[in-house]
N, C-alpha and C positions, 0 to 999 in steps of 0.2 A: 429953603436951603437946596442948592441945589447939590447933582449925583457928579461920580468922579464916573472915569470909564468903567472903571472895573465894576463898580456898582450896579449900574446899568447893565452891562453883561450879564452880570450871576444873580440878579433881579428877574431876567426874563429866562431865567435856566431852573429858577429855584420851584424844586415839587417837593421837596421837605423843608420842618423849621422854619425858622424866623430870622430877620435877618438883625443880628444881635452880634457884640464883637465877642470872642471866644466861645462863643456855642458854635454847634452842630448845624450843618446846612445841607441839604443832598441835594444834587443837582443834577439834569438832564444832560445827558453828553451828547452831540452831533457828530464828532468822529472822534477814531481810534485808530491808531498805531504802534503796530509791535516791529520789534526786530528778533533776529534767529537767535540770538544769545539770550533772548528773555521769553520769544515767542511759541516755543515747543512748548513749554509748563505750562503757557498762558491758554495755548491752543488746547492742550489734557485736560486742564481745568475747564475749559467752554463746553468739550464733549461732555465731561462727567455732570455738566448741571442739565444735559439733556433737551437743550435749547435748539432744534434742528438750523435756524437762520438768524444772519445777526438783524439785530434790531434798529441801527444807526443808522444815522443820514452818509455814513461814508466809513469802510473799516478798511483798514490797507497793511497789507503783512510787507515787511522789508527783510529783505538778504544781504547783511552790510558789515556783520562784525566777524561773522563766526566762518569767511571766505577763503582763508589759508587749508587749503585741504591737505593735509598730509596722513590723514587716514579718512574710514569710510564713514565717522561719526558726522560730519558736520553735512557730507553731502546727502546724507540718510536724512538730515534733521530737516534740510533743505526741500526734498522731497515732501516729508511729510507736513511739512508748512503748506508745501504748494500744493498738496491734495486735500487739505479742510478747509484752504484758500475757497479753493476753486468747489468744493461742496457747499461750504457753509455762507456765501454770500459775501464773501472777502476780497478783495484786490490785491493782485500778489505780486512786486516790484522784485525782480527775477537780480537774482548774484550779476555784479557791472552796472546795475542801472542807479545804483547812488545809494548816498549816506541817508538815511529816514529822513530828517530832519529838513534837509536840503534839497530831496525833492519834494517831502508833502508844501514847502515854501512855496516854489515852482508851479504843482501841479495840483496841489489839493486844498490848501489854505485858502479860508474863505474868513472874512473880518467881521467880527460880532460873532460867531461860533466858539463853540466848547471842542475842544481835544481833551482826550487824555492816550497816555504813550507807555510802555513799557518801560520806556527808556527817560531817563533823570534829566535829559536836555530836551525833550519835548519844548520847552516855553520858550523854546527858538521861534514857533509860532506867532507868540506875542508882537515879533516884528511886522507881523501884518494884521494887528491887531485882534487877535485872538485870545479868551483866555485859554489855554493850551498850558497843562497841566502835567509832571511827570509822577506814576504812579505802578505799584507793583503789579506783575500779570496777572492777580486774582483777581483784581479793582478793574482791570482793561476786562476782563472775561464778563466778568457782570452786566457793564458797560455797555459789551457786545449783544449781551443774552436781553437788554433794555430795562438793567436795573441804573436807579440814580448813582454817582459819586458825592461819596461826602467825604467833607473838609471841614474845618475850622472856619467859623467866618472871620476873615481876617483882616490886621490893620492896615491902611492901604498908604504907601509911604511915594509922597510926592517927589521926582527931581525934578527937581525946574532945570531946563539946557540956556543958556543962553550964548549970543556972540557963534563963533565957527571952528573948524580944525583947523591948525596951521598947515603947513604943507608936511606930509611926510607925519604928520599925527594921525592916527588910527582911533576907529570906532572900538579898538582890543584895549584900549588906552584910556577911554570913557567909562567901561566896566573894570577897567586896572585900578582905577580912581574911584572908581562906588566900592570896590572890595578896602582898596584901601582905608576906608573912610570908616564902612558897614561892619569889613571884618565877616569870616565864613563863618560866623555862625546870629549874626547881623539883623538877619533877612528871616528868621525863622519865624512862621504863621504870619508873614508880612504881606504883600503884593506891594512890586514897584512897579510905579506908573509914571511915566518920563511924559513929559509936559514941556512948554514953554517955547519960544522963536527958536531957538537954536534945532527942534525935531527938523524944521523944513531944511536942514542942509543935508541931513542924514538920511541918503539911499533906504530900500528896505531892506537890502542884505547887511550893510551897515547897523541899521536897527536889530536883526536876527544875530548879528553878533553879539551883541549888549546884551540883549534876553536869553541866549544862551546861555553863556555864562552867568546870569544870575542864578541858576541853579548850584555856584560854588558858593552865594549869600545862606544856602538852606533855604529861601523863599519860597513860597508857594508856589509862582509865578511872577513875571515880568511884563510889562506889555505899552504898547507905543499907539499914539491914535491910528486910525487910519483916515488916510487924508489923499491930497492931490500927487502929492509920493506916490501909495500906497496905487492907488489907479491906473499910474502909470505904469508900474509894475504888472501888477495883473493883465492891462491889454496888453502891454511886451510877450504876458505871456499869451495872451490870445482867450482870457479868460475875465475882459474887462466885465460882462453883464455879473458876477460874483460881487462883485465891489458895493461896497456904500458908506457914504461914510460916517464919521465913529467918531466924537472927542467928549471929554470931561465938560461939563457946565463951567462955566466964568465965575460961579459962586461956589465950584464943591468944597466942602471941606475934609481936611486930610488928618490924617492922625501924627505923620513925621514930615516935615520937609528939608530935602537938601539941594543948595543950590550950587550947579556948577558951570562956571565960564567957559567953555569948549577951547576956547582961545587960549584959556590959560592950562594948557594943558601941556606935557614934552610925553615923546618916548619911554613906553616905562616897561617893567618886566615884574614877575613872579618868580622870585625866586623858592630854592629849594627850602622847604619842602610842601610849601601852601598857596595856593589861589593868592590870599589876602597878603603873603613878605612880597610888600612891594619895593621897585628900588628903580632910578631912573634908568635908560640906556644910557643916560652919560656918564653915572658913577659906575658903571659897569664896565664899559669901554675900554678896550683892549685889553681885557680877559681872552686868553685862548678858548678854542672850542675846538670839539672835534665832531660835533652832529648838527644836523641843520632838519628840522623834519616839517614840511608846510600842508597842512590841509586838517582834517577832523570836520566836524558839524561846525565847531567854530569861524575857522575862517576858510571854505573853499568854496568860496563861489567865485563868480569867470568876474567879476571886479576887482576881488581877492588875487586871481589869476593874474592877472591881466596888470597890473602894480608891481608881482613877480618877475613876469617875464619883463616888464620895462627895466628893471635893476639889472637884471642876468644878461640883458642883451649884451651883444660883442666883448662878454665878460668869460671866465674860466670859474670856476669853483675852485678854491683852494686846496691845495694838495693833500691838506692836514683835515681838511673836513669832508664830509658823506653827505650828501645833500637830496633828500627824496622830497617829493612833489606827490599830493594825491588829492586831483578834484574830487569836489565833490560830488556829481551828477554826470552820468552818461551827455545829458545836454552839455554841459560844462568842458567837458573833454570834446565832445566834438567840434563844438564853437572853434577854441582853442587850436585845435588841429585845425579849422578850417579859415582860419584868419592868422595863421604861420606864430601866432605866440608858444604853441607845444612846440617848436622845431627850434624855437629861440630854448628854451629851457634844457631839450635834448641835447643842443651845441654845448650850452655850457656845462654841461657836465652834470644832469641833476638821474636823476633817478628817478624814473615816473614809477606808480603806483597805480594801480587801479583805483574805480572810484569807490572807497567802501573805508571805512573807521580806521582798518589797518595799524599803524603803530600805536595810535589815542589808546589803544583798547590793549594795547601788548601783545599785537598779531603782528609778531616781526618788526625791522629796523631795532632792536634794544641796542642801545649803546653799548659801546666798549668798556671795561674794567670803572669806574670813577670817572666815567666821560662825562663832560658838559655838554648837554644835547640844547639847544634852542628849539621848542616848539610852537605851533601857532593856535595849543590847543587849548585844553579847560581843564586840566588837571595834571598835578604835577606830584602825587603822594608818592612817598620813597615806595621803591620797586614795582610801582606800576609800572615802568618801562620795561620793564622783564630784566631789567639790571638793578641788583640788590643795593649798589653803591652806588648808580646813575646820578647826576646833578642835572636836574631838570628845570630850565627857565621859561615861561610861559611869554611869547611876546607877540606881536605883531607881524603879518607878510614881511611888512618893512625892513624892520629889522632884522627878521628872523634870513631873508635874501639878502641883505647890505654885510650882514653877519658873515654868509657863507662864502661871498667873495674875495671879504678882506682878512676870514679865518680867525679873528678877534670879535669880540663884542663890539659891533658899531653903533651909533646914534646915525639913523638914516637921513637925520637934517642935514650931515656932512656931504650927502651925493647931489647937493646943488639944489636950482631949481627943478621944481614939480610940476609935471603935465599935469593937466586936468583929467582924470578919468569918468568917463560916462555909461551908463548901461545904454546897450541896445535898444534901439526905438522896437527891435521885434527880435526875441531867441526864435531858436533851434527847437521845434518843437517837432518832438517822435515819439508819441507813446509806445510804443511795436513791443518794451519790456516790459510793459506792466499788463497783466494778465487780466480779466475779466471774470468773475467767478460763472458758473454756469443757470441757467433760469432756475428758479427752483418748482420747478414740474420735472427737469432732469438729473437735478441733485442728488437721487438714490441711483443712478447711473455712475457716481465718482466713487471709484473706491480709495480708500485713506490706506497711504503707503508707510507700514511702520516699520521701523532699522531694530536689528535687537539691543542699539543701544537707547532706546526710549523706553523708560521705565516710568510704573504708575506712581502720580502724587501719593506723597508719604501718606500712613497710614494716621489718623488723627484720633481722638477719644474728647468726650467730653473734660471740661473744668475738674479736678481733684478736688474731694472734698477738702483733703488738708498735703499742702505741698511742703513734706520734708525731707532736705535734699540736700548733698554737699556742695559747698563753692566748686566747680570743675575750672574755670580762669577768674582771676582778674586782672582788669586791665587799665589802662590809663585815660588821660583825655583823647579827644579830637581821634575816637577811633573809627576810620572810615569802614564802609563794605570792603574796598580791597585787602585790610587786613583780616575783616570775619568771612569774607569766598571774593580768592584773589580771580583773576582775569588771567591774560595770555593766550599764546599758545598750548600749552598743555591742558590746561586745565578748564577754558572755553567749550571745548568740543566734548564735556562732559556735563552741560548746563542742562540734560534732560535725561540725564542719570543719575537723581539724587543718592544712593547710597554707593557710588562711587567719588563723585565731587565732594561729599560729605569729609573724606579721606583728606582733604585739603581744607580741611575750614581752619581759621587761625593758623597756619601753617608759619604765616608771619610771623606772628608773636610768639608762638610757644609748637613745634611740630610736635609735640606729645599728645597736642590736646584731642583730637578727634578719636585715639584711642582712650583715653582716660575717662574722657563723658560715655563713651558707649561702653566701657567697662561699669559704671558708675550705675548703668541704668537709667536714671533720672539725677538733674544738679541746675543751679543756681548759677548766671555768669553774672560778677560784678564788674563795672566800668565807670569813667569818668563823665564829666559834660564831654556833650556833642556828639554822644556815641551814634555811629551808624552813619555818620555826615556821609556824603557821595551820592554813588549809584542807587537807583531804583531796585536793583536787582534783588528780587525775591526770595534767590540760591542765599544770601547772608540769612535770612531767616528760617528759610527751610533745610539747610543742611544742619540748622543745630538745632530743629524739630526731631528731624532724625535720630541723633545724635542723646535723643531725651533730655534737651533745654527746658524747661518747665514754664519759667520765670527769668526773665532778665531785670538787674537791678543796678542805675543808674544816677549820675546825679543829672543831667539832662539829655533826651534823646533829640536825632535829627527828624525831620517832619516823615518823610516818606518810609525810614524803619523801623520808627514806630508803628505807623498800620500795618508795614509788613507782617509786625510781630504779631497782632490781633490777628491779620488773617490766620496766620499760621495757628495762631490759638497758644502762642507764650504769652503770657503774662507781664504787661508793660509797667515797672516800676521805678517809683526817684525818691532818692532821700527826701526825709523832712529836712534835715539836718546836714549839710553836705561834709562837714567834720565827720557824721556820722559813716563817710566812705572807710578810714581810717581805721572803724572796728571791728574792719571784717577783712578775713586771710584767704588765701584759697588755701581750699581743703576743710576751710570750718564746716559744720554741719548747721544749715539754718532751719529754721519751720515756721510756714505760714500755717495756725491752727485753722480751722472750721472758717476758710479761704473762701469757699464755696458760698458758706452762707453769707457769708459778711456782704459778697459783692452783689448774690442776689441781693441782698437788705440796701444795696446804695450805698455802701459808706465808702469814703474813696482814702479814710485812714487807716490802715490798717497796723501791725504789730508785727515784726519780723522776732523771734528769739534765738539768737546765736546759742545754740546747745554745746560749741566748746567754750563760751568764754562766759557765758552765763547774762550776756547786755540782752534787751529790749530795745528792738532801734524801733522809732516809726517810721512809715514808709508811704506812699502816696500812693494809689490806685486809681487813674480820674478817667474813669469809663463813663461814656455816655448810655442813653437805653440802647439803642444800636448795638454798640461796641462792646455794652454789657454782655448782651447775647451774643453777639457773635464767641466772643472769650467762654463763653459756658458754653454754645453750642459746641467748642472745639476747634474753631476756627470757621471764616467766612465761607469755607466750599459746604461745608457739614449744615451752616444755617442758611447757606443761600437752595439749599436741598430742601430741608424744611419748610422754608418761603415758600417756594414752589410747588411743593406737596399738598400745601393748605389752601 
């Protein structure tokens, strides 16, 4: 029988386990990429396990989200990135020189290698066939320090592509249509592996669209062969000896398959307020807008670009609408300037941006009052815009440019026939902003620049023997990280001060809560399925470590905050009984008895007793040996100490 890709990848990565579906696997990583919104904690954490250099085939710190500087927090954090950078054996991609994602594509991605990222869109990699992995900055630190990543070994879900894009159809349109189908919560402990004739039409920025945004499936990862595409790309970049190539066996067998006609595909969107409410651009279609916003990790790349400015040419932006533009890569924007497409987009009226995450991430552009904003990005959860009532549609360059001219929702089939667009036989290639870390014979020459708003990872303790503890919230389904540690402006440049951030956990749902848990001491938060879906972002778990979270108890969580929560050392739990959500109030007082011993003994069922209402609910525990310990050590920095020690 033969291997799919993915199998073959994480076959020749695997130094823990077996390779079994739903066990445990750990796996060797080749590189790693942080950004400054996740990277200061990630970088604290590397110091505190005492690891003088990293240990990877390639580790690269990015300055991409946290670039709005309106005080001295974010440039302070900036600094100190770029001084454990340049100590610790790190490569460090300087504020302007691009979105993580979009340059490690570019400049660092190598096909048949492991990533893992800070950041939840990491599996934009997959486009160039990588498995490239999004995970929290404790799991990156380890990583670095040359400990394995483990994951779930997981099911591995075939598309088959077949047929081509019509004209004016987007690769945003591909993954509009797998969401549709999968649903965000679809993809969970899954890998997609996209197969079939139809990959050879698909560019690899094209392809890194697709795998981006599988990270709104919950999926593990995404990922695309690497083929005569894929080569071509690499020498464009001038990095063709990295190449080799990659596909699935003619025999592998898959555990899902879905097949989709390319051809048959139209213009579609995401509307408010999920990845997965899909709806065509034509049932859309002249709806007003008042925002247009084009770039994120999703779509800006200079093909991306380049599709834009052909729409905008000899065009005005509509009076009614705001139109920003933000490539993604230093390379990108220079290109663009240099072949007169930046001067077409300037004419008509857009609003360039630098290259960096910027509005994706709610670092400015928030829409006006209940504005309808079109973006070209990968998430659209109410007030992540920085607008509490924003209506946020997720679509394509396409659209999202034909949109801002004609100030209505347009279907971009309506602007006629479509050029052909092609990448460059050879980018713009400038390293000059990405840093180099120093030999290390002179590493104790760097000294590491700290702001006094970098404060130390919270304080941890081992496993409780018995956790009894009031409900502090409960909450609903489909609750992402932006509502348990929102994003933005304000609240970004506080991502390495957890007992100030903390101040804004749940702020969304209930603004009481951050004081009430920390009055509380120690408490219980209940939630529905898919809690945690989104961000990698580690602040959701660790501001309500802080906060004295104990235990969180669920009917299902999303893949990457559940480990957050082990790292942190909360206690990850799900109904046996998901009616059983229903017998529990915030404010009740719960208790796990003799918690401690049970989970040393293995058992992954344990007994919750509601002591206001008098029920026994069950509840699920399903710790592996690993995760066991790390959860009794107190979290993974406390037993990756321990490892180390022995």
């Amino acid at each position: 029988m033969g291997m799919t890709l993915t199998e073959k990848i994480l076959k020749a990565h695997l130094v823990d386990g077996e390779f079994v579906k739903g066990k445990e696997i750990g796996l060797k990583i080749d590189q790693t990429l942080t950004q400054d919104a996740t990277g200061t904690m990630a970088y604290l954490e590397f110091e505190a396990m005492g690891v003088p250099r990293v240990k990877t085939e390639r580790s690269v710190a990015y300055i991409d989200h946290n670039t709005l500087q309106s005080g001295f927090e974010n440039a302070d954090d900036h600094r100190f990135i770029g001084s454990v950078a340049k100590k610790h054996g790190i490569y460090f991609s300087r504020p302007g020189n691009g979105i993580c994602h979009q340059v490690h594509l570019e400049r660092f991605g190598i096909p048949g290698k492991t990533l893992i990222g800070s950041d939840s869109h990491t599996p934009t990699g997959g486009g160039i066939g990588m498995i490239a992995i999004g995970a929290g900055g404790l799991d990156v630190a380890v990583a670095m320090g040359g400990g394995a990543y483990y994951i779930t070994y997981p099911k591995i879900v075939k598309v088959n592509l077949t047929g081509k894009l019509s004209p004016w159809v987007a690769a945003k349109d591909v993954i509009l249509e797998v969401l549709r189908r999968m649903t965000v919560k679809g993809g969970v402990g899954k890998v997609i592996e996209y197969c079939g004739e139809g990959v050879k039409t698909l560019s690899v920025p094209e392809r890194a669209t697709i795998t981006n945004m599988g990270a709104e499936l919950g999926a593990t990862t995404s990922i695309f062969p690497s083929d005569e595409i894929t080569r071509q790309f690499l020498k464009a970049q001038e990095r063709e000896e990295v190449w080799v190539p990659l596909s699935a066996d003619d025999d592998a067998v898959y555990d899902e398959e879905i097949d989709i006609d390319l051809s048959s595909l139209v213009p579609m969107a995401a509307c408010p307020h999920s990845p997965d409410n899909i709806k065509s651009a034509e049932e859309l279609s002249g709806m007003k807008i008042d925002q247009v916003c084009i770039g994120s990790c999703t779509n800006s790349s200079l093909l991306d670009m380049m599709k834009v400015a052909y729409i905008l040419k000899g065009k005005t932006v509509h009076p009614d609408v705001s139109l920003s533009i933000a490539p993604g890569s230093k390379q990108v924007l220079n290109m663009l300037a240099k072949n007169g497409a930046l001067s077409i987009m300037i004419d008509a009226g857009a609003r360039i941006l630098e290259s960096a995450c910027g509005p994706c991430i709610g670092m400015g552009q928030s829409p006006n009052s209940k504005g309808i904003s079109l973006r070209t990005f990968n998430r659209n959860f109410e007030g992540r815009s920085g607008t509490k009532d924003g209506q946020i549609y997720l679509v394509s360059p396409e659209v999202a440019a034909a949109s801002a001219i004609a100030g209505v929702f347009t279907d971009p089939r309506t602007l006629g026939e479509m050029p052909e667009f092609k990448l460059p036989e050879v980018f713009e290639i400038n390293d000059n902003m990405i840093v180099p870390p120093v030999d290390e014979k002179d590493m104790d020459s760097v000294e590491i620049l700290r702001g006094p708003n970098i404060k130390p990872f919270p304080a941890t303790s081992p496993l409780d023997e018995t956790i009894d503890a009031g409900v502090s919230l409960k909450v609903g389904d489909n609750i992402t990280t932006d509502h348990i540690m929102p994003a933005g402006a304000k609240i970004l440049p506080l991502r390495s001060n957890i007992p100030e951030i903390s101040k804004h956990c749940f702020a969304v749902c209930d603004e009481s809560f951050p004081e009430r848990a920390l009055s509380m001491g120690k408490s219980i938060i209940v939630g529905g399925s898919n809690y945690g879906q989104g961000s990698s972002r580690e602040h959701a778990a660790l501001a309500p470590l802080y906060l004295g979270v104990k235990a969180v108890l669920v009917k299902s969580f999303a893949r990457i905050h559940r480990a957050n929560l082990i790292n942190a050392g909360i206690l990850p739990l799900t109904f046996v009984n998901e009616a059983d959500y229903d017998k529990i109030s915030q404010g009740d007082e719960l208790c796990l008895e003799n918690v401690r011993d049970d989970i040393e003994a293995g058992k992954t069922e344990l007994t919750i007793k509601n002591k206001t209402t008098g029920e026994d609910i069950p509840v699920l525990c399903e710790l592996t040996g690993r995760t066991k310990d790390i959860v009794l050590a107190g979290g993974l920095l406390d037993y990756t100490r321990e490892s180390l020690s022995k």
